[in-house]
N, C-alpha and C positions, 0 to 999 in steps of 0.2 A: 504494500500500500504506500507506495516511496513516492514522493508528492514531485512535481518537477518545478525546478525555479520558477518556471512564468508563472504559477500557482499561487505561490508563495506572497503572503502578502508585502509589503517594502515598507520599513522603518528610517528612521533616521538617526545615524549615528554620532550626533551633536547629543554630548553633555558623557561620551565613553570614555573610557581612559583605558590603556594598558596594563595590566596586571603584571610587575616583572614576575619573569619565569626565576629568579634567583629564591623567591619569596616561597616557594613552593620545593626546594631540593633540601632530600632528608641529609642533613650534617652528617656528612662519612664517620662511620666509628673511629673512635681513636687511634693511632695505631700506635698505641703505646702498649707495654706486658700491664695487665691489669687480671687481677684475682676476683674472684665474687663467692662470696658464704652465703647459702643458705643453712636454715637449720637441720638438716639432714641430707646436706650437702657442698660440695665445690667444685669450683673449676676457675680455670685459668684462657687468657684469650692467646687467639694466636700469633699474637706478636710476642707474647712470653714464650712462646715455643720455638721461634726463630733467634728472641735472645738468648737461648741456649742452645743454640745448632741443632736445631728441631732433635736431640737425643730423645730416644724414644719413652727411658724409668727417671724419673725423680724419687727423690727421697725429702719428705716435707719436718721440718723443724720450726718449732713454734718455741716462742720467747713470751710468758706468759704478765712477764711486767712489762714490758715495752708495746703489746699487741701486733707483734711482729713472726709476719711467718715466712720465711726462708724458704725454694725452692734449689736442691743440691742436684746436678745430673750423676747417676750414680750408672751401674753396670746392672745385668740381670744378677750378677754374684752377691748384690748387697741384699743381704737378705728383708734390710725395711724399704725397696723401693717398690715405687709402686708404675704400674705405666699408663701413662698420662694420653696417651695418643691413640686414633683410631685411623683406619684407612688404610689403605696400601698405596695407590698409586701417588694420591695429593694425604700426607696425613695432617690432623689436623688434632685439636685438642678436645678430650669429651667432659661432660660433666661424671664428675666422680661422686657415686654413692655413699657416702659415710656417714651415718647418724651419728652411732657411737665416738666421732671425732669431732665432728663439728659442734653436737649436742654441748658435749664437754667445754668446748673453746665457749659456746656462746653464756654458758652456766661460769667459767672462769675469767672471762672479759666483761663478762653483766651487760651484756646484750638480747635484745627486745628478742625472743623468738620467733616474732609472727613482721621481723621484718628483714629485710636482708642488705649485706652489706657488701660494697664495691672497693678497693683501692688500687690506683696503681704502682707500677715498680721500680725499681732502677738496677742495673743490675751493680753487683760489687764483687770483692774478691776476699777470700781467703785461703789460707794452706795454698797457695797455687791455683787455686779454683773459681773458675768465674761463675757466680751464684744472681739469683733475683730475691732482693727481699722487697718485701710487702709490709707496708706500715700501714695497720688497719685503725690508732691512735686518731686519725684524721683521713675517715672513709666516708664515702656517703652511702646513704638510706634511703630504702623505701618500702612501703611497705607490699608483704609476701602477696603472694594471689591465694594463697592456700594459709588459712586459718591454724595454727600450732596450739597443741593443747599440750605445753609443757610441762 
């Protein structure tokens, strides 16, 4: 039922303005390594995976006065690593399951359960090792889609 111009009736385009098209482009995600907690869970983006030569296990260390959590790349040999990455051809980084870890952080941090928390990295070094920590001191929030009855 596609109407054809001559149809159509004609308006006039006095009093229109242009809409810039910039007003409308979603802001690229960051590409910074940035972490995200939720309460029975984590994960990390994938610019943290690049800052560490996309290695496939980490090994995660938390600092429980500072709210700082350390990503180590470790070997499959260390027995607390864990692996961060999914894919074969493009890998990329997954959200990791862990209640019993994060539960814990958000119980020893005194953090709201029913919201979640963002920061991002910088990478640093130690023993020889170039490491990301994450200072979750000064994260932002917001809150969960899913209700926590902690």
């Amino acid at each position: 039922m596609a109407q054809h111009l001559t149809e159509l009736p004609e308006i006039s385009m006095e009093g229109f303005q242009v809409v810039s098209g910039e007003l409308f482009v979603h802001p690229p995600a960051k590409k910074e390594a940035s972490c995200t907690i939720w309460y029975t869970s984590i994960s990390f983006s994938k610019a943290s995976l690049y800052a560490l030569n996309c290695c496939e296990r980490i090994r995660i260390e938390v600092n429980s006065k500072t709210k700082c959590i350390l990503l180590v790349p470790v070997t499959a040999k260390d027995k607390d690593g864990i692996r961060w990455v999914k894919g074969i051809k493009e890998t990329t980084t997954r959200k990791i399951e862990c209640k019993a870890f994060t539960s814990q952080l958000y119980k020893t941090w005194g953090l709201n359960p029913n919201m979640v928390y963002r920061t991002y990295g910088r990478i640093v070094a130690a023993n020889n090792k170039i490491m990301l920590l994450f200072d979750f001191s000064d994260s932002k929030s917001w809150r969960s889609k899913i209700e926590v009855k902690a």
